[in-house]
C-alpha positions as CSV (number, residue, x, y, z in Angstrom):
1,X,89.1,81.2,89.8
2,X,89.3,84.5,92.0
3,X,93.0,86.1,92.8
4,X,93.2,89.2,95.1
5,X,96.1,91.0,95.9
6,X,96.9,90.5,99.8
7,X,98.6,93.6,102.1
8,X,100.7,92.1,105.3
9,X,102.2,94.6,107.7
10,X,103.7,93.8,110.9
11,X,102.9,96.8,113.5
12,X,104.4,96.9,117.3
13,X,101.5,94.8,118.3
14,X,101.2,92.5,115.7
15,X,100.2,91.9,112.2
16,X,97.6,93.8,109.9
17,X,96.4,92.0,106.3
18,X,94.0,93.4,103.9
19,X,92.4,92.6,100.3
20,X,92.8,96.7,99.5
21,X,90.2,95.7,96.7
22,X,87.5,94.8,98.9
23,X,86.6,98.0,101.7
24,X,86.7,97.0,105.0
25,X,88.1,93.2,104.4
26,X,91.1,93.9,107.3
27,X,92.1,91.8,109.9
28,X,94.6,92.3,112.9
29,X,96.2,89.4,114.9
30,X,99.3,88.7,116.9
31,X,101.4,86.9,114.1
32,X,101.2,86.3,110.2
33,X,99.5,83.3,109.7
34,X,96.9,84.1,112.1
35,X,96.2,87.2,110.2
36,X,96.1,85.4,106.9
37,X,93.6,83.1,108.3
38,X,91.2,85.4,109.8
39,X,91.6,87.5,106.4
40,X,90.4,84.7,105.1
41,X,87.1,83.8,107.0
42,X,86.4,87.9,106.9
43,X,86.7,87.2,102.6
44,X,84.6,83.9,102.7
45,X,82.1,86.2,105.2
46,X,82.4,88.9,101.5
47,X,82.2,86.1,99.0
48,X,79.2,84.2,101.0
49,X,81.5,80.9,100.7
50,X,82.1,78.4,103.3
51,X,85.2,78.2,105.1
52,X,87.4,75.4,103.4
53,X,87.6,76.7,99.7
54,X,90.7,75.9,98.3
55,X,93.0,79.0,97.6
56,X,96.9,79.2,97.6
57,X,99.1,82.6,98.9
58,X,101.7,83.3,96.2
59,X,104.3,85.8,97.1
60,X,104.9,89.0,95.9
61,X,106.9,91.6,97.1
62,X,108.2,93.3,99.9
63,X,108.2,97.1,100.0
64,X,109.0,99.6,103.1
65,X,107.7,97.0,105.5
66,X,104.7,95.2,103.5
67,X,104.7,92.0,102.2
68,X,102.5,91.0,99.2
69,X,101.2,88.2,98.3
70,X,98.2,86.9,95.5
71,X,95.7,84.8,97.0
72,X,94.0,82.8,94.5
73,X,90.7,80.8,94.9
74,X,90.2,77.9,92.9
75,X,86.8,76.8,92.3
């Protein structure tokens, strides 16, 4: 099992999400969940996984306009 801590933060054009563990493993899209989901395929690209793992966003926190959550991968 993998868990990485997950950086969401909505901007005027849309949403940015980021594994700050991981350099350069950012995304940008229009809304949340399509951020979280191309986050997700940029961590598989990182990992060398497929697409389809199983994994599970746990929230966090929000602070001064981020949300956090945990994303953990189960083998």
């Amino acid at each position: 099992m993998l868990q990485f801590t997950v950086v969401v933060e909505k901007t005027i054009e849309g949403v940015d999400a980021s594994i700050p563990s991981i350099p350069e493993c950012e995304t940008w899209a229009r809304d949340e969940d399509e951020a979280l989901e191309k986050l997700l395929e940029r961590l598989a690209f990182f990992l060398n996984k497929k697409m389809g793992f199983k994994h599970d966003f746990d929230f966090m926190r929000r602070e001064e306009g981020q949300t956090f959550y945990k994303l953990i991968i189960r083998s």
